[in-house]
MARRODREN-607707 format. One record per residue (C-alpha): residue number from 1; x, y, z. Coordinates in steps of 0.1 Angstrom, whole numbers, always signed. Example, Ala and Ser with C-alpha at 12.3 -4.5 7.8 and 13.67 -1.06 7.14 Angstrom:
2
ATOM   resi       X       Y       Z
ATOM      1    +123     -45     +78
ATOM      2    +137     -11     +71
//
This chain:
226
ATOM   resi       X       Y       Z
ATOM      1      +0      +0      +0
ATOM      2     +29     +22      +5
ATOM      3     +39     +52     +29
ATOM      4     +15     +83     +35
ATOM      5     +27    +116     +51
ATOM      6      +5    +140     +74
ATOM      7     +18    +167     +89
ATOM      8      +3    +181    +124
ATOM      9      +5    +225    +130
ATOM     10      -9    +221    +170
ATOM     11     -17    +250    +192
ATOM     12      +8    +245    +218
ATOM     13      -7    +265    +248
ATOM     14     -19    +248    +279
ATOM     15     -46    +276    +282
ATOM     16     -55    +283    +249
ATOM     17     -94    +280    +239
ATOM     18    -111    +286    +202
ATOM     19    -127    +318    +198
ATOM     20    -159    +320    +178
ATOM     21    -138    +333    +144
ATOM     22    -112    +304    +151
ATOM     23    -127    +285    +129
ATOM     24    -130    +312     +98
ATOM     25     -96    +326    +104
ATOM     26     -80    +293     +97
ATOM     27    -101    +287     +67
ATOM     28     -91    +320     +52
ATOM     29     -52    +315     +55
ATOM     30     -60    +283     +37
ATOM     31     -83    +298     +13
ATOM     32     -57    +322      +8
ATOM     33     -25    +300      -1
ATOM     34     -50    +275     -27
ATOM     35     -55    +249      -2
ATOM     36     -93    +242      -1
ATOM     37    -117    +244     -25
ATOM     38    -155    +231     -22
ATOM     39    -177    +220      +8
ATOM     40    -161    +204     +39
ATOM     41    -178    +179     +62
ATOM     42    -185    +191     +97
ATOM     43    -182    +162    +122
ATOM     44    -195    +169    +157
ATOM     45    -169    +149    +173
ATOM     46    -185    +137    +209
ATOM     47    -215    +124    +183
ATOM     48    -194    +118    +154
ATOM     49    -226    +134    +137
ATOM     50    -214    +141    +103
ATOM     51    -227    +169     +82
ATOM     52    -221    +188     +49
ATOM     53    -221    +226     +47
ATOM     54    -211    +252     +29
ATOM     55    -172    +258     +43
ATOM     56    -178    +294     +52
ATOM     57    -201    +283     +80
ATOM     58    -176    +270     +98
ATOM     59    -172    +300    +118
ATOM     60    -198    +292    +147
ATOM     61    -188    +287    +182
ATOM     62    -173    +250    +187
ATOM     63    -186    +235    +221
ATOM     64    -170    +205    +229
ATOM     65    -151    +202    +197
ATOM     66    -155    +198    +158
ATOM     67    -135    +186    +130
ATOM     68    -136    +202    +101
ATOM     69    -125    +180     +71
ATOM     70    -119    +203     +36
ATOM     71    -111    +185      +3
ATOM     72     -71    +190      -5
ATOM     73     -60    +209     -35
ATOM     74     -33    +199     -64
ATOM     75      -2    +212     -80
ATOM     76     +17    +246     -77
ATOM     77      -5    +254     -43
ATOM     78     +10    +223     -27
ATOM     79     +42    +225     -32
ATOM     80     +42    +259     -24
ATOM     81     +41    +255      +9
ATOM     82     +58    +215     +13
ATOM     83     +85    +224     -14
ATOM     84     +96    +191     -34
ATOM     85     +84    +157     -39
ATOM     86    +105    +128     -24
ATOM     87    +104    +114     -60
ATOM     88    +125    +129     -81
ATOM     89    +101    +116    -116
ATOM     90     +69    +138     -98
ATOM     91     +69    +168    -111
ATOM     92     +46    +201     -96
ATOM     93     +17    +195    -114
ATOM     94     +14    +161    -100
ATOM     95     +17    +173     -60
ATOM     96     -14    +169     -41
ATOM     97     -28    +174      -6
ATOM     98     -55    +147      +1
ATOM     99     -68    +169     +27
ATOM    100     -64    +196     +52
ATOM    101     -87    +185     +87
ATOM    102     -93    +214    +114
ATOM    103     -98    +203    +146
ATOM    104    -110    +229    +173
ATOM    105    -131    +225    +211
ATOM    106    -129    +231    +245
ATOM    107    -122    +198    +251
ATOM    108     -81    +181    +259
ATOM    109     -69    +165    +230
ATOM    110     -37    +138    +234
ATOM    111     -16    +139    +206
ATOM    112     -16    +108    +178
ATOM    113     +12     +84    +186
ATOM    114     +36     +69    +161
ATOM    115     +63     +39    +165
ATOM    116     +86     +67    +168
ATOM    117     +75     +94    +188
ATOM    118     +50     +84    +217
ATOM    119     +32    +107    +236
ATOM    120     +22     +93    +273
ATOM    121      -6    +100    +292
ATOM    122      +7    +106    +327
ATOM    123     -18    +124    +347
ATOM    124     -54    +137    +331
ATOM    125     -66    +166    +332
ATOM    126     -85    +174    +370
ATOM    127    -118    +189    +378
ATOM    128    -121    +200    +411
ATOM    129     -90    +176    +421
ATOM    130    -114    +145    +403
ATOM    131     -94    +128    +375
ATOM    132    -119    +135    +343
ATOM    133    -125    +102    +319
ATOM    134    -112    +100    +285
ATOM    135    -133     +94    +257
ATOM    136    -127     +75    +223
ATOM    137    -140     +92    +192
ATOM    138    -149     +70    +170
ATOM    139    -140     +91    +139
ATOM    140    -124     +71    +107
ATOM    141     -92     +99    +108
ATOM    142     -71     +90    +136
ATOM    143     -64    +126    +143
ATOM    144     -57    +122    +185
ATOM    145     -53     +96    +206
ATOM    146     -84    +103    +231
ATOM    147    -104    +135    +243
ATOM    148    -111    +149    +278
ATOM    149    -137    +170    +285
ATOM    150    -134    +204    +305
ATOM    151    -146    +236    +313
ATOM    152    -128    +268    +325
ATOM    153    -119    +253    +358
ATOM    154    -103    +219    +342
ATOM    155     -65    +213    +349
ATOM    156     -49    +203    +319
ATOM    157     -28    +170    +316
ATOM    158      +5    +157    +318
ATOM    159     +20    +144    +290
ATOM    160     +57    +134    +282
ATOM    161     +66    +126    +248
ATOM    162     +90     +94    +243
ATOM    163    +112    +100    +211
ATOM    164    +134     +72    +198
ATOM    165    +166     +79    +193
ATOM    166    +164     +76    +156
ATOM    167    +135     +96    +148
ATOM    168    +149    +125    +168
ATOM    169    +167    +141    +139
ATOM    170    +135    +149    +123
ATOM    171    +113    +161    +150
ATOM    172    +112    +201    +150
ATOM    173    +105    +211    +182
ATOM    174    +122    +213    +215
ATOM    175     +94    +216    +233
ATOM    176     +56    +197    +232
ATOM    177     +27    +200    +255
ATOM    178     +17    +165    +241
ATOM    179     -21    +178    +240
ATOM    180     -38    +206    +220
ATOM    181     -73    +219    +218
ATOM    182     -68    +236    +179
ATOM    183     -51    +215    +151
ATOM    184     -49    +217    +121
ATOM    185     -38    +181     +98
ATOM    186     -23    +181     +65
ATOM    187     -27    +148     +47
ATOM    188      -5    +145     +18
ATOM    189     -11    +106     +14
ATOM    190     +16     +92      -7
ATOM    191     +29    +121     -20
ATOM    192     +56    +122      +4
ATOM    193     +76    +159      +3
ATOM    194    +107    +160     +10
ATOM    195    +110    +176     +39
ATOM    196     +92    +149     +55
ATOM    197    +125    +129     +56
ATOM    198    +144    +152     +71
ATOM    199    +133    +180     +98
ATOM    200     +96    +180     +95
ATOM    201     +88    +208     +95
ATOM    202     +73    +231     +66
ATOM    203     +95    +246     +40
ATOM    204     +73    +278     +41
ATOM    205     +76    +297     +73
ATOM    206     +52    +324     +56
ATOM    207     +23    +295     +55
ATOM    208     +30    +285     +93
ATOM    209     +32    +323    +105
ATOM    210      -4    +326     +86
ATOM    211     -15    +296    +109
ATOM    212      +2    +305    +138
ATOM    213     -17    +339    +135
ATOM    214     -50    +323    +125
ATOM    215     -50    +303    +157
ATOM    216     -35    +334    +177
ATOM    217     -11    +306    +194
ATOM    218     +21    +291    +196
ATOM    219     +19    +263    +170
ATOM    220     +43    +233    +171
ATOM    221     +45    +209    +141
ATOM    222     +46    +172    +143
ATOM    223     +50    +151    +111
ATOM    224     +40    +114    +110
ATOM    225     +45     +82     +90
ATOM    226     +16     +59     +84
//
């Protein structure tokens, strides 16, 4: 089946929360660098409802939390912002993004895992000194590895990412809270770029500045084999 590439831009700020443009501003900075196109499928994620709207309606108010799944875009636009392919025979016209997935709430979110980089769980977030439950979403993208609810007065968790010794030449941050409550996933499928095989992290700083100010937060990127 091959290798596939997505590429994680997380809010990394304990006390960060979405705001009710959150949503819109990130979908303008994609909308402006020829990311998305079209509809994109709004998924209530503690009801993994599913519904289709018109992208621009995004901007509402996000509760507990929503992802946000936008059809990917093709050619020039990609490799804008990834730089080359991996593959020296595919050429610029042939780049793709499968698709770019927004994921905002109020709830904890523990970053994915991979063979390489783990991210462990060791203390949930608190509510009133009371451990809170996780839940599993049961959404087909893997984009977290479980959500906790909270409110204003919730504690956040404590999470230690475990890097192998291997994969730490490519990680491109210092520093990771392990848990986010905005994301934003890139899934380039097989179209691996280049970068990805090195420091992941994006080739165009202008694109994760855009983000970064979208969000109004600190974003850390995370790349990941699958």
């Amino acid at each position: 089946m091959g290798v596939e590439y997505r590429h994680f831009l997380v809010v990394d700020d304990a006390h960060w929360r979405p705001q009710a443009d959150t949503a819109a501003r990130v979908e303008a900075a994609l909308r402006d660098w020829s990311l998305i196109a079209g509809l994109a499928h709004i998924v209530d994620l503690p009801a993994c409802d599913e519904n289709q709207r018109e992208a621009s309606n995004s901007a509402a108010a996000s509760g507990p939390g929503v992802a946000i799944v936008y059809p990917g875009a093709t050619g020039i636009a990609v490799e804008k912002i990834a730089g080359p392919s991996a593959y020296a025979d595919i050429t610029s016209n042939d780049r793709y993004l499968m698709r770019a997935t927004l994921v905002i709430g109020d709830d904890f979110r523990i970053q994915w895992s991979t063979d390489s980089v783990y991210f462990e769980l060791v203390s949930p977030p608190m509510a009133n000194g009371v451990p809170i439950a996780g839940e599993d979403i049961d959404f087909l993208d893997a984009l977290f590895a479980a959500s906790y609810p909270s409110s204003e007065a919730s504690s956040p968790p404590v999470v230690i990412a475990r890097i192998e010794d291997g994969a730490r030449p490519g990680v491109a941050w210092d520093s990771c809270l392990g848990f986010w409550r905005g994301g934003l996933v890139l899934n380039f499928g097989k179209d691996l770029p280049a970068f990805c095989e090195k420091v992941q992290a994006l080739p165009e700083r202008e694109f994760v500045a855009a983000i970064s100010a979208a969000f109004r937060g600190r974003i850390v990127e995370i790349g990941e084999f699958f």
